[in-house]
LOLUMMI-618779 format. One line per field, with one value per residue (C-alpha): residue number from 0; residue in one letter; x, z, y. Coordinates in nm, 2 decimals, always signed. Example, Ala and Ser with C-alpha at 12.3 -4.5 7.8 and 13.67 -1.06 7.14 Angstrom:
BEGIN
resi: c(0/1) $
resn: c(A/S) $
u: c(+1.23/+1.37) $
w: c(+0.78/+0.71) $
v: c(-0.45/-0.11) $
//
This chain:
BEGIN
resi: c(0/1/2/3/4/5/6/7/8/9/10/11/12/13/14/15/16/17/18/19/20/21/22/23/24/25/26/27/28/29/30/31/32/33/34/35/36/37/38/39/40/41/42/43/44/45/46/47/48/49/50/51/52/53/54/55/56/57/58/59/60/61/62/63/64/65/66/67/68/69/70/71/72/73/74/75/76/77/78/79/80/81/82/83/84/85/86/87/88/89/90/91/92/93/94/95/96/97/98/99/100/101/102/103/104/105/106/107/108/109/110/111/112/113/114/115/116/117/118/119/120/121/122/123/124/125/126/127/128/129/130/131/132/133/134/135/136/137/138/139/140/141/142/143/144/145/146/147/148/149/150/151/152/153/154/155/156/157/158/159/160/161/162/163/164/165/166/167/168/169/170/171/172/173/174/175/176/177/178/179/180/181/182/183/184/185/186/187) $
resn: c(X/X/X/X/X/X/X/X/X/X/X/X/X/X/X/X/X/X/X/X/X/X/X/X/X/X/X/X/X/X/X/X/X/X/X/X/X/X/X/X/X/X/X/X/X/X/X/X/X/X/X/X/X/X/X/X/X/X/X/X/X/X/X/X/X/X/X/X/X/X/X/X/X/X/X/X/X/X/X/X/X/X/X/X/X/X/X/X/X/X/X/X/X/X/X/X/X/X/X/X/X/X/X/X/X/X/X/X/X/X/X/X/X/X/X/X/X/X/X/X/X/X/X/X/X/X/X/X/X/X/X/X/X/X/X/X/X/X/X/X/X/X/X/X/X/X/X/X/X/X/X/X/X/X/X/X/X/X/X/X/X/X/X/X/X/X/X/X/X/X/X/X/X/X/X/X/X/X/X/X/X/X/X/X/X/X/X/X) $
u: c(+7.68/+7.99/+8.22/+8.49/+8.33/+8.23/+8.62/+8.75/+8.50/+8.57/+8.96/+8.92/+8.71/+8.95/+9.32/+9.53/+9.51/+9.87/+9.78/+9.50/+9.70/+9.96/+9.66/+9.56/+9.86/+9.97/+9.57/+9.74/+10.05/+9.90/+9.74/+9.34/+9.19/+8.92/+8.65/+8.78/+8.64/+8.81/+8.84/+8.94/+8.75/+8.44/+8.54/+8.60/+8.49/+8.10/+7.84/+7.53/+7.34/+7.67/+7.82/+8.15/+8.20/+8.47/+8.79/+8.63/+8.36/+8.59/+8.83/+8.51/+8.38/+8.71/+8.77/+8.41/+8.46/+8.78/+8.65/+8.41/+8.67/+8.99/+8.87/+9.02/+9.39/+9.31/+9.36/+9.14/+9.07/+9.29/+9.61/+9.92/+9.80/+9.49/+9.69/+9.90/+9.57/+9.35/+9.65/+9.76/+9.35/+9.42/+9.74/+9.68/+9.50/+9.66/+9.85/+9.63/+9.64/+10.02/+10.21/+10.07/+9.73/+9.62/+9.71/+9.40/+9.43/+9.51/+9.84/+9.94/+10.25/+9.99/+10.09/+10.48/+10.43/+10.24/+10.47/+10.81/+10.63/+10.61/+10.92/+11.06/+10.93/+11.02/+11.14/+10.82/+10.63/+10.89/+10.72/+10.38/+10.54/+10.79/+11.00/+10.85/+10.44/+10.63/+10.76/+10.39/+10.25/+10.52/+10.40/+10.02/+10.02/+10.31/+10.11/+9.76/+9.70/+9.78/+9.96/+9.83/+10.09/+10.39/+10.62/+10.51/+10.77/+10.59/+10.23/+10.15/+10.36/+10.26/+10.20/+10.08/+10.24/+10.56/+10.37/+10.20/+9.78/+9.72/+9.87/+9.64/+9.34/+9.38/+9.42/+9.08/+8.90/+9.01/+8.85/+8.54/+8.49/+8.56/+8.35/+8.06/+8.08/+8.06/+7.78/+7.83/+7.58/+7.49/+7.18/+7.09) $
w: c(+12.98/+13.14/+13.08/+13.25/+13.54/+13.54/+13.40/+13.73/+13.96/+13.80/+13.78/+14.17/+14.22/+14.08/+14.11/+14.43/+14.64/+14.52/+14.12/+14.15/+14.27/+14.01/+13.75/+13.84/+13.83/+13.43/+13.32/+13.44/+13.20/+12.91/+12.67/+12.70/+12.42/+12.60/+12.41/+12.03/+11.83/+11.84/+11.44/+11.34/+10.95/+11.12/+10.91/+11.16/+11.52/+11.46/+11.68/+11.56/+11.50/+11.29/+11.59/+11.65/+12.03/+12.23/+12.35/+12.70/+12.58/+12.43/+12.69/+12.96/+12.81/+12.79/+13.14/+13.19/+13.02/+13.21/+13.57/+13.49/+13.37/+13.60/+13.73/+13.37/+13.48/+13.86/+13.94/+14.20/+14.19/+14.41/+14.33/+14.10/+13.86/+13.81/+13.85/+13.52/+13.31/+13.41/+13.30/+13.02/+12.91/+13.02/+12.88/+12.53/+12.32/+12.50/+12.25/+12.02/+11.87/+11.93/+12.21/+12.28/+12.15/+11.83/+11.56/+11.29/+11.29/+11.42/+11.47/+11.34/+11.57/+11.89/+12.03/+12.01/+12.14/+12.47/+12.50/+12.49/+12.70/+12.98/+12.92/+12.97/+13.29/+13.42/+13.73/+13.86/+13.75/+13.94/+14.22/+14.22/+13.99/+13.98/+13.67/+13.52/+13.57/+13.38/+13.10/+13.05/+13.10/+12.83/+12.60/+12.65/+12.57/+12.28/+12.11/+12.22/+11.81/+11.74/+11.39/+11.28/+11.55/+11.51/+11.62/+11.45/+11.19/+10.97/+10.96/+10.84/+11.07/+11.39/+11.65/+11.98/+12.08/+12.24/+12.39/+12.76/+12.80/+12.88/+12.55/+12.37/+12.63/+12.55/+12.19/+12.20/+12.44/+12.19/+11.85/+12.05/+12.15/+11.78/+11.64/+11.91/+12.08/+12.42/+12.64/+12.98/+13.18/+13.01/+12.80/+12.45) $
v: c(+16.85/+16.94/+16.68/+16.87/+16.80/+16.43/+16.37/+16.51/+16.32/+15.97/+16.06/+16.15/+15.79/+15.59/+15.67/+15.73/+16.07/+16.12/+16.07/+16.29/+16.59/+16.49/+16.51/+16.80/+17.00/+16.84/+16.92/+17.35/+17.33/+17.12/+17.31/+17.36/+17.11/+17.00/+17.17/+17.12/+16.84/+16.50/+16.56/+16.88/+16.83/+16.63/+16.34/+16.09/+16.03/+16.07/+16.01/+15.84/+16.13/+16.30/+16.50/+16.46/+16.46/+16.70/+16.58/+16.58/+16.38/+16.13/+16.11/+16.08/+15.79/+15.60/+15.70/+15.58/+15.24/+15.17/+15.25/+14.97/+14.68/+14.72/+14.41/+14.23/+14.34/+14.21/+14.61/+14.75/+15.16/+15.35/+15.16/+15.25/+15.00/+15.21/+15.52/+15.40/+15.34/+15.65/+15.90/+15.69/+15.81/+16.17/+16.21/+16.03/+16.28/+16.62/+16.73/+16.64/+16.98/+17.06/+17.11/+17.49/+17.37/+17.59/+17.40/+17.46/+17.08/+16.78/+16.70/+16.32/+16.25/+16.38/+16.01/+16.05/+16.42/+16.31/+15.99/+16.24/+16.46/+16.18/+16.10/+16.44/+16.44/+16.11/+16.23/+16.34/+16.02/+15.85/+16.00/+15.77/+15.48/+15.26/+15.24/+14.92/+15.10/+15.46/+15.23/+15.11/+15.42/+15.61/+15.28/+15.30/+15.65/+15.62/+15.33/+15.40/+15.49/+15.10/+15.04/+15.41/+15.54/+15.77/+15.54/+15.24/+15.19/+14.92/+14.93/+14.58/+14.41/+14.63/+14.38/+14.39/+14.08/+14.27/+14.51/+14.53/+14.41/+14.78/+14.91/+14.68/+14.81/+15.18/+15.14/+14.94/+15.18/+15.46/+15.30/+15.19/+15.56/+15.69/+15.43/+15.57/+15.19/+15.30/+15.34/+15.60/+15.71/+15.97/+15.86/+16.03) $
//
């Protein structure tokens, strides 16, 4: 299955003209991750038959999941609001094995790294969102790990209380694809 593929077609189905062309010029400078494992050891993020899916795979069936339930933020596809959540997915796990990529394994602060990144290149966010949808977006991506995150200072008390629905939206759509809770059209 090339996941590559189907990640590009939903992207293009569901966010703005202007986001895909930003999309598609990030997916050249990030590093290409898209075929290692979501675990590096094999430990966690196993299928039901003890596979553990590519990042492409992962990321698809997020992106898959949340094409089908904008409707719970009132967002319709083609609209900055769907913009913000479709690369909040893309971005989240792309530096997942470092910022050049070839890490051995995982890297544990993957979530700051990404977030940082955004914010590095506010400017040209700026350019499809305003500065209140490239806070959430920095956040959703920052926090997507929920109280496991890099940034998360106390783990007990990590509350998504202060933080926007969409934070809380990725971090779910993230454990319900490691715990092999999601269901795409692609049929075992």
């Amino acid at each position: 299955m090339d996941y590559l593929e189907k990640i590009e077609k939903i992207v293009q189905e569901n966010v703005t003209p202007r986001c895909f062309k930003l999309w598609k010029e990030i997916d050249k400078r990030l590093p290409n991750v898209w075929q290692k494992p979501t675990s590096s050891t094999g430990k966690y993020h196993k299928k039901l038959d003890g596979t553990v899916p590519s990042q492409a795979e992962h990321v698809y069936e997020m992106l898959y999941a949340a094409s089908k339930l904008l409707s719970i933020f009132n967002t319709e596809k083609k609209t900055p609001e769907a913009d913000k959540i479709f690369l909040a997915i893309l971005l989240h796990d792309s530096l997942k094995y470092g910022v050049l990529g070839t890490r051995k394994h995982t890297d544990r602060s993957h979530d700051k790294l990404a977030a940082d990144m955004i914010c590095q290149n506010k400017d040209t966010f700026l350019k499809i969102f305003n500065e209140q949808q490239f806070e959430v977006l920095t956040e959703m991506v920052r926090f997507h790990s929920g109280r496991w995150s890099t940034d998360v200072t106390t783990k007990q008390q990590f509350s998504f209380s202060s933080k926007s629905p969409e934070t809380l939206f990725i971090h779910l759509l993230d454990m319900m694809s490691t715990a092999d809770l999601i269901q795409t059209d692609i049929r075992s």
